[in-house]
Structure formats: structure tokens, C-alpha cells
DRENMIVEX-601992 format. One record per residue: residue number from 0; chain; x, y, z of N, C-alpha, C in turn. Coordinates in pm, 1 decimal. Each point is the difference from the previous one (the first is absolute). Layout:
! DRENMIVEX-601992
NUM | A | X | Y | Z | X | Y | Z | X | Y | Z $
...
***
This chain:
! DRENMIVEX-601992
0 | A | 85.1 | -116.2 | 0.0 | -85.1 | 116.2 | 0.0 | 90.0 | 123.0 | 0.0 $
1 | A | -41.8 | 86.3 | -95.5 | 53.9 | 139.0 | 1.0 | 7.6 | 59.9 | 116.2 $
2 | A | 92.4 | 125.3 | 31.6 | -30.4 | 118.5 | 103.4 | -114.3 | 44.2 | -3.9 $
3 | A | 4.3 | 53.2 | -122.6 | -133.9 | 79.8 | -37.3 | -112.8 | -41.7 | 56.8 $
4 | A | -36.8 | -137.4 | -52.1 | -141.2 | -92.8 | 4.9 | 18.3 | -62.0 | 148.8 $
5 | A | 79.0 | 23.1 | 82.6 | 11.5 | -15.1 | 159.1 | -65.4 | 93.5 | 39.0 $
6 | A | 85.1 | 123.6 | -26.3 | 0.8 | 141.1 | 58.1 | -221.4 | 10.3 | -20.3 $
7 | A | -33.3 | 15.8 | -124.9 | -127.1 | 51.9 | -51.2 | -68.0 | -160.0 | 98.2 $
8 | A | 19.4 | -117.4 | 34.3 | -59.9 | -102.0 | 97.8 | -30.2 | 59.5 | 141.4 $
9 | A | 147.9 | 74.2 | 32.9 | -48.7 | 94.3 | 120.0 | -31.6 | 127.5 | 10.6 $
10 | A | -26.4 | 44.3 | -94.5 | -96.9 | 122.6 | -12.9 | -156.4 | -39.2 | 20.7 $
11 | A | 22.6 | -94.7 | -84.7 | -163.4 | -51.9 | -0.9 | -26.8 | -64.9 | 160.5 $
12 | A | 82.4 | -38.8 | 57.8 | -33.6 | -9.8 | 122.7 | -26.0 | 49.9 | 108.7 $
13 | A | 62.1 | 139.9 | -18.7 | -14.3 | 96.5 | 86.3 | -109.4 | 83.6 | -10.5 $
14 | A | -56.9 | -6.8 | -172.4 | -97.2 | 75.1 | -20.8 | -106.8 | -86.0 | 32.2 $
15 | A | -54.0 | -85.3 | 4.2 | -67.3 | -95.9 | 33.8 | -20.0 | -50.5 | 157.0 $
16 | A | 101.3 | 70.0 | 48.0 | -32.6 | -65.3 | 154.8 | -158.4 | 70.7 | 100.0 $
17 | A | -12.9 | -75.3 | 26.5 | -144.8 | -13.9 | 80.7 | 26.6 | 138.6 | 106.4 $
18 | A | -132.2 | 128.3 | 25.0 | 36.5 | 82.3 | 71.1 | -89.7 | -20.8 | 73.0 $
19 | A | 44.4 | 35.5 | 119.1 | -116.9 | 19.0 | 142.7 | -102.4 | 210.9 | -10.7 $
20 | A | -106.2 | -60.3 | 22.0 | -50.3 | 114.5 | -33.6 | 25.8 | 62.4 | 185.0 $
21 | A | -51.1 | 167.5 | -36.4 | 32.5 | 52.4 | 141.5 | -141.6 | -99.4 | 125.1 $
22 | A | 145.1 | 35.5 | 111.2 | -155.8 | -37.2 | 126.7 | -141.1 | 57.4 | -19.1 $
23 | A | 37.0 | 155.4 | -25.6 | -103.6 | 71.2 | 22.0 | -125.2 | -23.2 | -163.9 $
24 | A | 41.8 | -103.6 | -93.2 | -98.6 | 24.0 | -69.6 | -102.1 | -49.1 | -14.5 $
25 | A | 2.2 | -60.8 | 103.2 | -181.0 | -56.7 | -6.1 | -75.9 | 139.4 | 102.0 $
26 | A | 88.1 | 32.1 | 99.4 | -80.3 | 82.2 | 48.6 | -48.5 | 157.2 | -98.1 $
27 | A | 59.1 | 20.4 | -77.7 | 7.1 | 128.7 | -152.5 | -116.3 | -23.1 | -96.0 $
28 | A | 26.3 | -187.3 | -25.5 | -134.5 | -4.0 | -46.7 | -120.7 | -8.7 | 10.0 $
29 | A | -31.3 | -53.0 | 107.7 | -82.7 | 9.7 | 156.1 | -86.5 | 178.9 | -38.2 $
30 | A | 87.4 | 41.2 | 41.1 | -30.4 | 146.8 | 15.6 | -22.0 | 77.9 | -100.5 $
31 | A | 73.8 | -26.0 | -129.0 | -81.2 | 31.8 | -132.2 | -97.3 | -41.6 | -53.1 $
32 | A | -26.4 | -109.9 | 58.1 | -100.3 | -61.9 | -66.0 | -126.7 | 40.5 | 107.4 $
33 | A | -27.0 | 71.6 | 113.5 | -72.2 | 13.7 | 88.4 | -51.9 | 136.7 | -23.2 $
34 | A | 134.3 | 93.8 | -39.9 | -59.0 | 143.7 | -45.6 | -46.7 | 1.7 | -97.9 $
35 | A | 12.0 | -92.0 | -142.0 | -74.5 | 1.7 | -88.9 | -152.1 | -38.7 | -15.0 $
36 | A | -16.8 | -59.3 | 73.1 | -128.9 | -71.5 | 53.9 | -74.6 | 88.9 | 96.8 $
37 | A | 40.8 | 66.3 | 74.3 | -32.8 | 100.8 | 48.5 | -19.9 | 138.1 | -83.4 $
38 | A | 93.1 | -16.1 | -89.0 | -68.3 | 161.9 | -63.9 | -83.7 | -49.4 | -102.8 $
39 | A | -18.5 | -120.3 | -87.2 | -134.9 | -22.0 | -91.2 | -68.2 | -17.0 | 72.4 $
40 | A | -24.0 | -49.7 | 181.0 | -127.6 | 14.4 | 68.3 | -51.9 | 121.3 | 21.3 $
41 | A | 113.0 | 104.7 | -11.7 | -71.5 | 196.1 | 36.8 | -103.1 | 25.4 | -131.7 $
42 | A | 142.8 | -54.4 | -107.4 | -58.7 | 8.3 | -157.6 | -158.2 | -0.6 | 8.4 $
43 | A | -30.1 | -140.4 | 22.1 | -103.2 | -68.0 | -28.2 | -112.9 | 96.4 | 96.5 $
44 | A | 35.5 | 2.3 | 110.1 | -97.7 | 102.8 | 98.5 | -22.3 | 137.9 | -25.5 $
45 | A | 71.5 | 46.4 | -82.2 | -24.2 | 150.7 | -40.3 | -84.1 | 9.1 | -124.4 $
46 | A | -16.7 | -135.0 | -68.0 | -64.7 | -18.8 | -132.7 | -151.4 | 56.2 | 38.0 $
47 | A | -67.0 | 74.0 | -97.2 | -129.4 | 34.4 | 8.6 | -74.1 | -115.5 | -74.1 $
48 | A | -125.1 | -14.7 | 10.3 | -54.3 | -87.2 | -73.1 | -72.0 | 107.0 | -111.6 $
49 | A | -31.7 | 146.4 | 47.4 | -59.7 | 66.7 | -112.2 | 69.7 | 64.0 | -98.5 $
50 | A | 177.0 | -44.5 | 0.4 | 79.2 | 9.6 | -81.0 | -9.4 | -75.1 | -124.2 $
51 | A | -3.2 | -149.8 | 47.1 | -52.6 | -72.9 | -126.7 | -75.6 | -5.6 | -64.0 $
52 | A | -79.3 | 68.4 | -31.2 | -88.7 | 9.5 | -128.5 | 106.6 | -0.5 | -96.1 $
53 | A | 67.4 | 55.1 | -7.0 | 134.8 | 53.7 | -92.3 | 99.7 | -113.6 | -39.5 $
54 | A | -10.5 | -73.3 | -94.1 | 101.1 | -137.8 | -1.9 | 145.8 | 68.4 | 0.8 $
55 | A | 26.5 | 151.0 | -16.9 | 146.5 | 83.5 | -2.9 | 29.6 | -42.7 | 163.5 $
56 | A | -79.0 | 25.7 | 71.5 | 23.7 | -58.4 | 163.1 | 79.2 | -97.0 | 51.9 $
57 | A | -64.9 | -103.9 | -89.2 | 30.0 | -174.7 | 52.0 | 112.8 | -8.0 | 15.0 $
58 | A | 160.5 | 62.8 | -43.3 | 116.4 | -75.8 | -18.2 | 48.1 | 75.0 | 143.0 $
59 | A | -32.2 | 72.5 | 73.8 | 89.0 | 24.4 | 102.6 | -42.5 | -170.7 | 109.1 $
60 | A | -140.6 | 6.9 | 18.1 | -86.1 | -94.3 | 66.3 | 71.5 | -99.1 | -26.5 $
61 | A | -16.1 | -78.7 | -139.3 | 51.0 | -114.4 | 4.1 | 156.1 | -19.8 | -7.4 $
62 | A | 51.1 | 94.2 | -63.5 | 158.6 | -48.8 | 47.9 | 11.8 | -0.4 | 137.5 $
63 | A | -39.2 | 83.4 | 126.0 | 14.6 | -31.0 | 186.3 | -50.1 | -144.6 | -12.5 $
64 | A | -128.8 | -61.5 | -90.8 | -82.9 | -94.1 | 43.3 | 122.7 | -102.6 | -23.8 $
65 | A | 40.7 | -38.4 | -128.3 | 134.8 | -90.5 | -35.9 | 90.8 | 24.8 | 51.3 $
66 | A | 62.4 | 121.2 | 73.4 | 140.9 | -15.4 | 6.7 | -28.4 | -30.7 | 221.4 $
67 | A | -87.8 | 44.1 | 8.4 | -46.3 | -54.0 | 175.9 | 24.9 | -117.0 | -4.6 $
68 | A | -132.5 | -83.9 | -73.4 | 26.5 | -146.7 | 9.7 | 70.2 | -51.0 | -14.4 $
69 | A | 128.4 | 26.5 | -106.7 | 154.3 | -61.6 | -37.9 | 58.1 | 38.6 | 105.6 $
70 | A | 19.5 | 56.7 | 26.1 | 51.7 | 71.2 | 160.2 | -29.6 | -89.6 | 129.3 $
71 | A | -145.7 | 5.7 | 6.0 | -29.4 | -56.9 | 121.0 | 59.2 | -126.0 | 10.4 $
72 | A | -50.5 | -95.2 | -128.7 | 35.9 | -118.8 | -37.2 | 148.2 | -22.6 | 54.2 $
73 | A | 48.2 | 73.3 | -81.5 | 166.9 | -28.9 | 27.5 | 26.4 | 0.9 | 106.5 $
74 | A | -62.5 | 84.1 | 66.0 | 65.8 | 51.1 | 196.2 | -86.6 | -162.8 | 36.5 $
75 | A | -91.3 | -78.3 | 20.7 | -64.1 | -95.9 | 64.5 | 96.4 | -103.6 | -27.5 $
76 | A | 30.2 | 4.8 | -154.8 | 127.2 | -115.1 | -2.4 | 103.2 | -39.9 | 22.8 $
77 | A | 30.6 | 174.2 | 37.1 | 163.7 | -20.0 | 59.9 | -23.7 | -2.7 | 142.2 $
78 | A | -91.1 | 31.2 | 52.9 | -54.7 | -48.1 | 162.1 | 5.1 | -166.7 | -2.5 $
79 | A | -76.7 | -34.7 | -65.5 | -22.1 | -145.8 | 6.3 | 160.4 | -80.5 | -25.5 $
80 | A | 89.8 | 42.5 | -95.6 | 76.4 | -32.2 | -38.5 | 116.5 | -1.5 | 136.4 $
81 | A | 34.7 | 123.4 | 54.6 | 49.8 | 21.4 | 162.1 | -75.3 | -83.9 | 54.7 $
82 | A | -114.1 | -26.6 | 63.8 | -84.3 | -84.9 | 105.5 | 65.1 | -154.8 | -42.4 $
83 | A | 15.2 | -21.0 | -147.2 | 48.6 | -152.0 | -47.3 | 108.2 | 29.8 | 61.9 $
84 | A | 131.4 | 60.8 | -37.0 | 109.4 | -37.5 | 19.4 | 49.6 | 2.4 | 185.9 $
85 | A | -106.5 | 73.6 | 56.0 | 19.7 | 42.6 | 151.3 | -71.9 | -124.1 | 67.6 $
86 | A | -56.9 | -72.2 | -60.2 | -5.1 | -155.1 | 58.7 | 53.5 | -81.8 | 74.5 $
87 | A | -34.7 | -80.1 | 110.1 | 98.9 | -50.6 | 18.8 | 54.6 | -137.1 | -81.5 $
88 | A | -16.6 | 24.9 | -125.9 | 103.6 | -127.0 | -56.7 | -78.9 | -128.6 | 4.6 $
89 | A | -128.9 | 4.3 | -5.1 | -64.0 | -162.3 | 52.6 | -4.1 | -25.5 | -138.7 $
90 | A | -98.0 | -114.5 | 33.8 | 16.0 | -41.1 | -159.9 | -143.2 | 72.8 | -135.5 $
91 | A | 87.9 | -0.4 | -113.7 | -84.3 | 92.8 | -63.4 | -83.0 | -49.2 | -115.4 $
92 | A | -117.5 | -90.3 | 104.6 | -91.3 | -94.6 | -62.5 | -107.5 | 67.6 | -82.5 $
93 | A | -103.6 | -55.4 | -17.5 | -94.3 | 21.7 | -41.6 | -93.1 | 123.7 | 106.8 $
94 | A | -21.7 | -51.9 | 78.3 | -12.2 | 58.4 | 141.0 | 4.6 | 149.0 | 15.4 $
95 | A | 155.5 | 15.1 | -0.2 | 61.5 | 97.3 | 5.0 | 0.1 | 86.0 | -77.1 $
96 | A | -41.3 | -47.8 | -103.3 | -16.3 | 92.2 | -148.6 | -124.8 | 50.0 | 24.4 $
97 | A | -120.6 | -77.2 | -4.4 | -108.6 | 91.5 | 34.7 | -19.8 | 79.4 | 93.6 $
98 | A | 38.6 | -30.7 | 108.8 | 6.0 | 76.0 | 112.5 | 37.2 | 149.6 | -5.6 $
99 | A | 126.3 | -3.8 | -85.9 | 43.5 | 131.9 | -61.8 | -43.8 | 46.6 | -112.0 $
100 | A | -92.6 | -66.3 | -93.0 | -77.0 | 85.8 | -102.1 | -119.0 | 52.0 | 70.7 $
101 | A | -59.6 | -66.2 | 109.1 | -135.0 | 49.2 | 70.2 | 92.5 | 118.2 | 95.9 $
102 | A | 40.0 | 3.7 | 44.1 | 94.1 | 101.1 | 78.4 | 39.0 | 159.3 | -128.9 $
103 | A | 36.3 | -29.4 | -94.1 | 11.0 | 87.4 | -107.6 | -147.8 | 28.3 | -71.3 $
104 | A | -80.0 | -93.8 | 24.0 | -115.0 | 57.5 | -26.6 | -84.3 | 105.1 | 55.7 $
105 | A | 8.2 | -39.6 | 110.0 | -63.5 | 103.1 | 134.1 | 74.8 | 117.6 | 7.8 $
106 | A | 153.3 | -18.2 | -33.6 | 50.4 | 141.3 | -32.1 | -6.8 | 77.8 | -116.9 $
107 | A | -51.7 | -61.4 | -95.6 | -76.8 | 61.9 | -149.4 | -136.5 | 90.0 | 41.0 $
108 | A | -88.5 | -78.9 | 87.7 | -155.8 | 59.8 | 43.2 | 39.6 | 92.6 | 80.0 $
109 | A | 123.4 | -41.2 | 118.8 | -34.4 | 151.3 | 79.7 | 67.6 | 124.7 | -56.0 $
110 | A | 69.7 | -8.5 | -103.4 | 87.1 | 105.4 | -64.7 | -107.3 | 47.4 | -47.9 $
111 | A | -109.8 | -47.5 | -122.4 | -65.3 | 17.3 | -95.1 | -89.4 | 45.0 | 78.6 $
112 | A | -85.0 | -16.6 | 121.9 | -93.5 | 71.2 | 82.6 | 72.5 | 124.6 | 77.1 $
113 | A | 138.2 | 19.1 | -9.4 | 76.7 | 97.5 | 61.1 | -27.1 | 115.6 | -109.7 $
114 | A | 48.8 | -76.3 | -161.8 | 3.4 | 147.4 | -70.8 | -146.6 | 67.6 | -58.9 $
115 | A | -121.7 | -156.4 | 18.4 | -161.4 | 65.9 | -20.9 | -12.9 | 64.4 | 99.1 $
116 | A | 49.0 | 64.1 | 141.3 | -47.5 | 15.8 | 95.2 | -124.4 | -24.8 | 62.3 $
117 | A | 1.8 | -159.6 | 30.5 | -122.2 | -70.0 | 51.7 | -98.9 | 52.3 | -67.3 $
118 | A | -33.1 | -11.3 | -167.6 | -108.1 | 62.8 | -2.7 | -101.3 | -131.1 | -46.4 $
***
């Protein structure tokens, strides 16, 4: 084997090596993903209903309406996703799996009754 085709073997290795993301980024996304969800819930609450007659209206409404729920969504999964890994390690049966989709479910309804404001 060449220098060269060594040398460019460990380039590629170095460029390729596996990075640890920061501590703090689950808590960043956590929190972006909470203010966003929070401001399409103001969005959504400041909406008039005697605005819409006007289909020119609709796109502020429904972009808060899509980009909340992608939002919310995301924040319940990366909850659920922490709650998996903060486990204690048992085994990760059948069981266990539902347990944590019904657990992520209930945190879908109370988010989603958080940003209708119980209505």
C-alpha cells in the first residue's frame, strides 16, 4: 500500500469518527421545542374566528396549527425517548413497549388539551 492511500485511509478515519453530541443538547431541544409550541399556542389563541371569512387569513392559523403539532409531537418523543433510556435497564419486552407508548400517549392528550386550553 502506498503513503498516499494510507495517509487518505486515515483521513477517512478521522473524518468519520463517531462524535458525542453536547450534554446540554437534549436539554436545548427540550426547550426549543417547548417555546415553539408555546408560541403557535398564543398564535392559535389570538386567531379571530370573524377573521376567517377571508381564505387570505388561513395561512397564519394553519402554519401555528402544523408547526405546534410537529413541535409538540417532537417534544412528547423526546420525553418518551429520555423516560426509555432513564429506565432501569429491565427487560425491553413487549410489556415494556406498551407501557411506554400508553405513557407517550397520555403525554400527547395532556399537551394537546394544554395548547386547546381545555376547551
Amino acid at each position: 500500500m502506498t503513503e498516499a492511500a494510507a495517509n487518505f485511509e486515515e483521513l477517512l478515519r478521522e473524518a468519520l469518527a463517531p462524535v458525542e453530541p453536547p450534554e446540554d443538547l437534549i436539554e436545548r431541544v427540550e426547550s426549543t421545542l417547548t417555546s415553539i409550541t408555546e408560541m403557535a399556542a398564543e398564535e392559535l389563541n389570538e386567531w379571530e374566528l370573524s377573521a376567517m371569512r377571508d381564505p387570505r387569513n388561513w395561512a397564519r392559523p394553519a402554519a401555528a396549527l402544523v408547526i405546534g403539532t410537529a413541535a409538540g409531537t417532537a417534544l412528547v418523543l423526546l420525553r418518551a425517548r429520555r423516560r426509555a433510556h432513564e429506565a432501569d435497564g429491565g427487560p425491553a419486552g413487549a410489556r415494556a413497549a406498551a407501557e411506554r407508548a400508553a405513557h407517550a400517549l397520555g403525554d400527547l392528550g395532556r399537551e394537546t388539551r394544554r395548547l386547546l386550553g381545555e376547551r
